[in-house]
TIKOLFI-391981 format. One line per field, with one value per residue (C-alpha): residue in three letters; chain; x, y, z. Coordinates in steps of 0.5 Angstrom, whole numbers. Each point is the difference from the previous one (the first is absolute). Layout:
BEGIN
resn [ALA,...]
chain [A,...]
x [X,...]
y [Y,...]
z [Z,...]
end
This chain:
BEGIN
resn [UNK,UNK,UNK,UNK,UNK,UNK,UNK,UNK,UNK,UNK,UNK,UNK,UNK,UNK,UNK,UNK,UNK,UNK,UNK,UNK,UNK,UNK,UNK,UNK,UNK,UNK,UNK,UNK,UNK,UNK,UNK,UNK,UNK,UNK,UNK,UNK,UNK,UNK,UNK,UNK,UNK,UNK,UNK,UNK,UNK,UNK,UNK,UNK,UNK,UNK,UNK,UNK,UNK,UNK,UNK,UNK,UNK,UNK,UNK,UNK,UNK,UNK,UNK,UNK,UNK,UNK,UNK,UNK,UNK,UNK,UNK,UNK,UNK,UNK,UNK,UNK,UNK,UNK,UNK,UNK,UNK,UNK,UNK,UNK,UNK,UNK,UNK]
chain [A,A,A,A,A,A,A,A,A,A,A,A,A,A,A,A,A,A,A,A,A,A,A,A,A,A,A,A,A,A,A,A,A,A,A,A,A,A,A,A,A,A,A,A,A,A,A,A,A,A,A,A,A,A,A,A,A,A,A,A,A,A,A,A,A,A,A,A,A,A,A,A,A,A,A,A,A,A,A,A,A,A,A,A,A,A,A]
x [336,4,3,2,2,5,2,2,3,7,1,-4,4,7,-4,0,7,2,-5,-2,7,-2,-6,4,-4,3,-4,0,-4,-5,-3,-5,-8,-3,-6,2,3,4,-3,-3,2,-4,5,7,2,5,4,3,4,-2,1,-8,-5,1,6,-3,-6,6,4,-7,-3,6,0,-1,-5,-4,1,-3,-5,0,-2,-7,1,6,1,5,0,4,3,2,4,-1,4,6,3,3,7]
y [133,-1,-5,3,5,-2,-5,7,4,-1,0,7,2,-2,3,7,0,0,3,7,2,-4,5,7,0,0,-3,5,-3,-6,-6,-2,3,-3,0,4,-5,-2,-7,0,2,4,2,3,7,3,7,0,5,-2,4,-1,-5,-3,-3,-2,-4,-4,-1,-4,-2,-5,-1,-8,3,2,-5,-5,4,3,7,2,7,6,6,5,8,6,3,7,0,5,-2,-5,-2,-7,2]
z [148,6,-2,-7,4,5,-7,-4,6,0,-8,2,5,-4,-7,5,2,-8,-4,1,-3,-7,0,3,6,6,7,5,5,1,4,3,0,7,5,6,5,-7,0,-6,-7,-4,-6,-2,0,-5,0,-7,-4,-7,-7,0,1,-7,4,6,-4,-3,7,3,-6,1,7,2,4,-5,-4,5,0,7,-1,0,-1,-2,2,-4,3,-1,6,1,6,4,7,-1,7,-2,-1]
end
């Protein structure tokens, strides 16, 4: 899996740069999920604004990352925001 992954990162890195915009989303914040001393890599994190989660699944279905088949679960929620302090 390593392997596929590090062979697929940069088409899913120049797939980010250009496709939310052809779904409508817009990627408000993402990066990286990892352990606490940040060596290890446990997954991805998306704050998206998209006009609903049908969009969402079309954007990452996909991503060269998924086809490499290197997700092993997602996750799509709903946020009500309450505080926003980034800008």
């Amino acid at each position: 899996m390593v392997h596929r992954r590090r062979e697929a990162h940069p088409h899913h890195c120049a797939y980010l740069d250009e496709a939310p915009a052809r779904h409508g989303i817009e990627v408000l914040l993402s990066g990286s999920l990892t352990s606490d001393s940040g060596q290890a890599m446990r997954g991805s994190f998306f704050l998206l604004d998209a006009p609903d989660r049908a969009a969402i699944e079309a954007l990452f279905a996909a991503d060269p990352l998924g086809a490499a088949d290197d997700w092993q679960s997602r996750s799509v929620s709903a946020v009500t925001i309450r505080q926003n302090r980034m800008g």
